[in-house]
C-alpha atoms as one frame of an Amber mdcrd trajectory, in Angstrom:
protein
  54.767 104.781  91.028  56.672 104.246  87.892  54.016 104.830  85.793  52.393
 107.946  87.300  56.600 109.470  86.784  56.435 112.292  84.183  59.188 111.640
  81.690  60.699 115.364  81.370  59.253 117.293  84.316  61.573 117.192  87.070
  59.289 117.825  89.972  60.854 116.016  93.234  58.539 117.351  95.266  55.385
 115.726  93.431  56.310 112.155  94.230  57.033 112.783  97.475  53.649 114.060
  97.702  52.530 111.137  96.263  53.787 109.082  99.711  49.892 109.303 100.919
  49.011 106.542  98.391  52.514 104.849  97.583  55.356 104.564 100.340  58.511
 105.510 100.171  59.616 102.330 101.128  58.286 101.309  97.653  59.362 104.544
  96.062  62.881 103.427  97.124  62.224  99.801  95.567  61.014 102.103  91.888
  64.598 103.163  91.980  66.482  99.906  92.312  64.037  98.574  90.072  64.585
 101.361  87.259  68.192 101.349  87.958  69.270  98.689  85.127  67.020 100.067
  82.798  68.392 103.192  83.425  71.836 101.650  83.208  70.895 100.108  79.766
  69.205 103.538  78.546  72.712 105.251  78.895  75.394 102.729  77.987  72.991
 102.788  74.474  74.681 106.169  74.182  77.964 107.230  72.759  79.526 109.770
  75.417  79.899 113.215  73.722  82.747 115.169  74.148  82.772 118.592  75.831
  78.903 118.723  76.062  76.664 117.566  77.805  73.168 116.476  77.678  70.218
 118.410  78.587  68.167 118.151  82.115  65.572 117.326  79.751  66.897 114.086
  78.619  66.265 112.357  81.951  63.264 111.417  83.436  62.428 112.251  86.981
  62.899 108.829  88.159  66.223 108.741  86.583  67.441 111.758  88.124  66.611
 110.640  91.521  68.443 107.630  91.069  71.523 109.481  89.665  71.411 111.388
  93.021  70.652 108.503  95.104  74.204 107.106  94.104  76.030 110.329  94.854
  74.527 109.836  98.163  75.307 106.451  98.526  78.784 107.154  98.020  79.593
 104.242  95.623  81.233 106.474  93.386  82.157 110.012  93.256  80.349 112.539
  92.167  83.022 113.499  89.468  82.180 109.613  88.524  78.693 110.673  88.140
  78.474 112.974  86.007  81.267 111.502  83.732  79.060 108.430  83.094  75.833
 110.191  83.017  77.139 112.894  80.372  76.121 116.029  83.150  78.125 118.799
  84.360  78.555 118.889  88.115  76.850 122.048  88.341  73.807 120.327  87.132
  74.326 117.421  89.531  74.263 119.469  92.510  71.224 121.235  91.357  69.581
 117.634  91.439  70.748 117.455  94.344  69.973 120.265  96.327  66.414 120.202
  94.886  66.147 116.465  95.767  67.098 117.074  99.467  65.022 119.843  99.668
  62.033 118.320  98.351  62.567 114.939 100.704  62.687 116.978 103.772  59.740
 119.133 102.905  57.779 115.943 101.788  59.441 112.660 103.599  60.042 110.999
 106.194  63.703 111.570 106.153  65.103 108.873 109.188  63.760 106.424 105.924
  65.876 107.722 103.493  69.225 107.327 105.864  67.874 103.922 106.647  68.035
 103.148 103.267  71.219 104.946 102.173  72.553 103.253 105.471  71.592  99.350
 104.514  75.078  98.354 103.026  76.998  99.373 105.934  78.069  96.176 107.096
  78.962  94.812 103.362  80.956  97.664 102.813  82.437  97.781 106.228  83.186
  93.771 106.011  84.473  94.527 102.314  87.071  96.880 103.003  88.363  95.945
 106.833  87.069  92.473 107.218  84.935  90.566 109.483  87.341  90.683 113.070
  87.387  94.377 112.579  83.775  94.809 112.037  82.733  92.467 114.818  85.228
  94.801 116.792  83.425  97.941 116.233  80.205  96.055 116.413  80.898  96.196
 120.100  80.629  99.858 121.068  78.058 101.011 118.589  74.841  99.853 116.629
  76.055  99.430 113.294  72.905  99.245 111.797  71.726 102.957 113.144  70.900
 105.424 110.901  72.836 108.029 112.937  76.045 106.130 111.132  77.670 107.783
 108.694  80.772 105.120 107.140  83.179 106.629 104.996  84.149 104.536 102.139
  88.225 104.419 101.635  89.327 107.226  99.351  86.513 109.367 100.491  86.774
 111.978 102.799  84.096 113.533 105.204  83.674 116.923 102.815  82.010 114.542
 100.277  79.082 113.773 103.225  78.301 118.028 104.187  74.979 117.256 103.320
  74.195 114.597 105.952  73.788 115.917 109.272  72.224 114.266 112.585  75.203
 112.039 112.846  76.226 110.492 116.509  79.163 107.856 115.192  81.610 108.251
 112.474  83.427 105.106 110.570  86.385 105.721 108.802  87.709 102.396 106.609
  90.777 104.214 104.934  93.841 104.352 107.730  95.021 107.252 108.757  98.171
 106.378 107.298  96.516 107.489 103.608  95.002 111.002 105.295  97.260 113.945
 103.695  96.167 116.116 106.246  95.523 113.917 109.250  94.569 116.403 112.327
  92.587 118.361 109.589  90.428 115.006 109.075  89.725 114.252 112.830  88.672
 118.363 113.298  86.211 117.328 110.672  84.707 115.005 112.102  84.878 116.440
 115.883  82.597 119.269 114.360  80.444 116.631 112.820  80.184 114.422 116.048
  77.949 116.391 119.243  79.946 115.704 122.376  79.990 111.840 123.202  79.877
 110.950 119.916  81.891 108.355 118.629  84.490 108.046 115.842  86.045 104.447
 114.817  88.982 104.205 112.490  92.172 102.317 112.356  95.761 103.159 111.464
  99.146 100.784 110.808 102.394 101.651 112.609 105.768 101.623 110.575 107.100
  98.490 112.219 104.450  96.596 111.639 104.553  98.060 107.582 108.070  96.804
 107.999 107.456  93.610 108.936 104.916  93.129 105.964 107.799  93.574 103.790
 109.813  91.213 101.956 112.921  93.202 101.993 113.481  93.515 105.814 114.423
  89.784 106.237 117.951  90.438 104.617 120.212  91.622 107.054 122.206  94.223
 106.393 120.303  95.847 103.617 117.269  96.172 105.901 118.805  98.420 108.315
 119.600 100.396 104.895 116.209 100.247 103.421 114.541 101.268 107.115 116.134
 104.226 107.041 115.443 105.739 104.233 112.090 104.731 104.627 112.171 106.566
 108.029 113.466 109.656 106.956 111.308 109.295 103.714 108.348 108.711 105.369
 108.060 109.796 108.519 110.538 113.063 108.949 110.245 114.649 105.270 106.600
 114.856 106.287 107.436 117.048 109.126 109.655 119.871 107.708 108.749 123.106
 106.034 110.166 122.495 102.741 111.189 118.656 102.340 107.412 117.719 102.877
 106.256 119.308  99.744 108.412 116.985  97.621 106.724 114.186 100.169 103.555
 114.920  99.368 104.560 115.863  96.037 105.551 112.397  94.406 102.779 110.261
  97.468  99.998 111.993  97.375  99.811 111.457 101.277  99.270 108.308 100.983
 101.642 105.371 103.449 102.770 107.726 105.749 104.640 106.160 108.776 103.402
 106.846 111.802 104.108 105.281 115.177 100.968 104.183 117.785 101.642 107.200
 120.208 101.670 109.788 117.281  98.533 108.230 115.643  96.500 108.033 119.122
  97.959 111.197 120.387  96.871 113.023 117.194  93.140 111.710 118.129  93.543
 113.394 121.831  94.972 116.399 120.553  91.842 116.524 118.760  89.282 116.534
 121.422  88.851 112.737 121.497  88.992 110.216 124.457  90.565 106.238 123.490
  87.731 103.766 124.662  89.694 100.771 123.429  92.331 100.077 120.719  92.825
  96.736 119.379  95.281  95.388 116.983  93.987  92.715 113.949  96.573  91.467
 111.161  99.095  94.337 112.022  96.646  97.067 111.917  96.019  99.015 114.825
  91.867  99.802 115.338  90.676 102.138 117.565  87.162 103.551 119.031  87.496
 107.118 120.513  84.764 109.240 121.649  84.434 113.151 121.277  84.733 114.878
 124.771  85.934 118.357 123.833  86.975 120.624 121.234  90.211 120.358 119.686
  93.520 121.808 120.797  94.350 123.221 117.193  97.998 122.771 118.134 100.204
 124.053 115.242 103.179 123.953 116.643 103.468 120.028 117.676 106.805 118.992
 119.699 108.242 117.053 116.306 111.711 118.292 116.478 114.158 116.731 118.919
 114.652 119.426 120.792 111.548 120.230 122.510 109.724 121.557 125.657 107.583
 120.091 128.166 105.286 121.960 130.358 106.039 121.495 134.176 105.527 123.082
 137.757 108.202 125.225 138.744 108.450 127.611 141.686 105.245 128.880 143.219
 102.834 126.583 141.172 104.237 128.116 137.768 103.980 126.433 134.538 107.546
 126.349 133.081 108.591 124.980 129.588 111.364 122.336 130.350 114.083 121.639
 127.687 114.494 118.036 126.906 115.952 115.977 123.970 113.482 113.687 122.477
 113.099 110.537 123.792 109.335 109.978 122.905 107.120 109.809 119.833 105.589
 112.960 118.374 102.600 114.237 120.222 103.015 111.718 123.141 102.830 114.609
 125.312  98.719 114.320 125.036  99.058 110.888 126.485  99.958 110.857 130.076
  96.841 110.048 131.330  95.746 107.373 128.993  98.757 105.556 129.986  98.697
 105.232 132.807  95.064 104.961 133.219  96.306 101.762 131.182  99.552 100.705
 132.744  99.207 102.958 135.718 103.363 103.677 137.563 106.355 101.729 137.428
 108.723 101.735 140.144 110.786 104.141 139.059 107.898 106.576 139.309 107.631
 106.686 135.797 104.344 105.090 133.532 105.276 101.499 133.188 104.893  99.883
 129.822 105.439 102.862 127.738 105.183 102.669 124.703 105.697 106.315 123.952
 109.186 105.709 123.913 111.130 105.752 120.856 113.655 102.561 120.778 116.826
 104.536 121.654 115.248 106.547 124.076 115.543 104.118 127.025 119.594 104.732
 126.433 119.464 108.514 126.571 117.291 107.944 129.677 119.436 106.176 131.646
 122.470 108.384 131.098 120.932 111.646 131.223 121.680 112.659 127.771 118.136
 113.420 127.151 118.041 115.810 130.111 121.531 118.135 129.098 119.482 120.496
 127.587 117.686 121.517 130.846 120.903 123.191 131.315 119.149 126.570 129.181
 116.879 126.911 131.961 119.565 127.186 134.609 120.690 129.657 132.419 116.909
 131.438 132.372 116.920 130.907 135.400 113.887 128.718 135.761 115.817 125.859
 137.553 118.800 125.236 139.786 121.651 122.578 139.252 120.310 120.307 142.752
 116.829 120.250 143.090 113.218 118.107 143.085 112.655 116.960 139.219 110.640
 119.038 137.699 107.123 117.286 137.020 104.158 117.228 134.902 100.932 118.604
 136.721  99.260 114.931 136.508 102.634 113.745 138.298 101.952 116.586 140.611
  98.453 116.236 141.848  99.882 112.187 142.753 102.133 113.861 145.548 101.085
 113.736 148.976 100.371 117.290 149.867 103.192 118.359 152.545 105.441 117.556
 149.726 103.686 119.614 147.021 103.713 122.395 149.938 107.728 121.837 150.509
 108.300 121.394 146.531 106.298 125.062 145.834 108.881 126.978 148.202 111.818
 125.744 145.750 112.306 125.667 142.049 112.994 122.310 140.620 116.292 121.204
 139.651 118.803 118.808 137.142 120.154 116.925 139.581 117.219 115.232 141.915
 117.677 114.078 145.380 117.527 110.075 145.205 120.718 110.134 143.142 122.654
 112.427 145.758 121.165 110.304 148.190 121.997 107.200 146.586 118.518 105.799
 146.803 116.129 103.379 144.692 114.487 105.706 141.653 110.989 103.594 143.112
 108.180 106.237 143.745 108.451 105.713 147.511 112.248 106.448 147.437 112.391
 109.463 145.751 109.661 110.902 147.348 111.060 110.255 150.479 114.534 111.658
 149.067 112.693 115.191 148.013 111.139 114.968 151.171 114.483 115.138 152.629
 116.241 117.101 150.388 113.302 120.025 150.815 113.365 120.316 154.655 117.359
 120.473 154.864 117.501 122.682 152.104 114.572 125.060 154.152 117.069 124.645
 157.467 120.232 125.384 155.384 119.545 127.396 152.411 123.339 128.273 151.199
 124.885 125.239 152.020 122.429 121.750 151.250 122.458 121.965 147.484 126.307
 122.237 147.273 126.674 119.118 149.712 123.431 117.494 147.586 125.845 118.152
 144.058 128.883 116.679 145.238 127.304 113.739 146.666 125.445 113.212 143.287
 128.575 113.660 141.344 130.690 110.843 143.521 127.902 108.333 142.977 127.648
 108.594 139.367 131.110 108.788 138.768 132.376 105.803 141.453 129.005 104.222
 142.306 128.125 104.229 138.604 124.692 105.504 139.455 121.892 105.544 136.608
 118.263 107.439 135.774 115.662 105.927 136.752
């Protein structure tokens, strides 16, 4: 096939004509043979400076292998052309005529096959072999319906490829300068039950890689800016241009609840996460669209959506006590961990280390307090709950629990009862059927009582 190549004509489409008589299985080997002598041809040449070289100074077999490795992906396009001496105009020329030609003239599931052969060397290079023998489990590495994105590439350099079921993404998340951006991507890439594997590393365990965090008191220094460095600069209007200005992106803390909640928020169900060496990797699989939330609960004031009075949806104050975007976890954890006994998922890890404090004294609830004020909820009253939470409660207490709005100060601590699911249910239970026999009178009996066990009894959150 080499020898029937014209040395200036750059017809694609004539040698994939040509696949009658020679395959393109063997076409393919005519480029990897060529490509040293093609290597050879241009290091022979001194690189000129703003000009470049003609179309005519390549043969057809060399221009196919010049867009061969812009497909590949080994280097950048920008790469490319440096090295070859061509503008990028002319490279995407190449290669819009070479796809163009291949699909007209090919069989194309051999091309991805071929472009697709180094997957597991690269993915072994750049994760190692525990992570790849973890992916290895939920999909076929070896399909051609792969697409594995090299670290410091991003999926905009891959438009061209389509017919992709499974996504691999070697660079953390951690590195992505526009994160939720990057998983939209590839949600409009993926069809629905597709599947996109990628890891990310939390800020503890970045912590723990470093040197400086084993002396004492200069850790707790060094952590901190780090945290507010890292992970809140990022978050505010103005301060994250200077992060991004002097990073680049690149390290960004993030916590496991903010990294997999990102993923939900993004139209993506967690099959399995699994953590190797410190870094967390995780298989999720595309079930929706995403939410194209712009206005994530970062801040530490935030709301939560709850059921109020007559089934309505209310946003409930609350100080932050959880991770960013936690909020699109409920159901994977407890699908995981399922409910403590304080009715609450067990084994959260959602929570942010000083959050279990605020918990358990009710700081984090004080600012529920501005919807008594809107009037949205009462001072005594059922906690308000999330509509998963909800749909858990046996139905003649949903019925009793619509009739009422929800209030600050539940039942099981006027009550004096265990803050186990069974107790406070049975507490609101209570509380609900009293407060239907004496409307004006139970949720002034209900406050007192609350206030004399937390102040004498020394009576805590659940």
């Amino acid at each position: 096939m080499i020898n029937n190549s014209p040395t200036n004509a750059f017809q694609f489409k004539d040698y994939f004509k040509l696949k009658n008589e020679d395959s393109l299985e063997e076409f393919l080997k005519s480029v990897a043979i060529a490509k040293p002598l093609v290597k050879q041809k241009n290091t022979s040449l001194k690189p000129r400076l703003l000009k470049y070289k003609k179309a005519t100074d390549f043969s057809s077999l060399e221009r196919i292998k010049i867009v061969v490795d812009g497909l590949v992906g080994l280097e950048s396009e920008k790469e490319i052309c440096k090295k070859e001496g061509i503008s990028l105009k002319t490279y995407s020329n190449w290669k819009e005529e070479f796809l163009d030609a291949f699909n007209k003239y090919s069989e194309i599931e051999i091309l991805q096959r071929a472009l697709n052969t180094n997957n597991k060397n690269t993915i072994v290079d750049e994760i190692g072999l525990e992570a790849y023998s973890f992916f290895k489990k939920f999909i076929n590495i070896s399909s051609i319906k792969n697409l594995v994105i090299p670290q410091n590439k991003t999926l905009s350099a891959y438009n061209d490829i389509d017919g992709i079921e499974n996504v691999i993404l070697l660079d953390k998340i951690n590195n992505f300068r526009q994160i939720n951006k990057q998983f939209e991507e590839v949600n409009a890439k993926l069809p629905i039950g597709g599947v996109l594997l990628g890891s990310f590393e939390t800020f503890t365990s970045i912590a723990q890689k470093n040197p400086i965090y084993k002396i004492p008191v200069l850790k707790h220094l060094y952590f901190g800016f780090e945290f507010l460095f890292k992970r809140v600069f990022p978050k505010l209007p103005i301060l994250k241009k200077l992060y991004f200005f002097s990073t680049k992106g690149k390290n960004r803390f993030l916590s496991k609840a903010e990294s997999l909640g990102r993923l939900v928020s993004c139209g993506f169900d967690i099959i399995d996460v699994k953590e190797i060496d410190g870094i967390n990797y995780f298989v999720v699989e595309k079930v929706k669209e995403p939410a194209f939330n712009m206005n994530p609960s970062y801040g530490p004031l935030f709301k939560m959506n709850r059921v109020g009075k007559n089934g309505k949806i209310i946003g409930v104050y609350k100080l932050r006590t959880m991770h960013p975007y936690s909020e699109y976890l409920q159901d994977y954890v407890l699908k995981l961990n399922g409910y403590a006994e304080s009715g609450k998922p067990a084994d959260d890890f959602r929570i942010v280390p000083w959050g279990k404090f605020m918990r358990r004294y009710w700081f984090d609830e004080l600012p529920q307090l501005i919807n008594v004020l809107k009037g949205e909820l009462k001072l005594v009253g059922v906690r308000p709950v999330s509509e998963r939470y909800f749909q858990d409660i046996p139905k003649d207490i949903q019925e009793l629990r619509l009739t009422q709005k929800p209030g600050c100060v539940p039942p099981y601590v006027a009550l004096d009862r265990k803050g186990s699911v069974g107790s406070v249910l049975q507490a609101e239970k209570e509380y609900l059927i009293e407060k239907k026999e004496k409307p004006y009178t139970t949720d002034t009996k209900f406050f007192f009582k609350a206030m004399y066990n937390i102040i004498f009894k020394k009576k805590r959150s659940a």
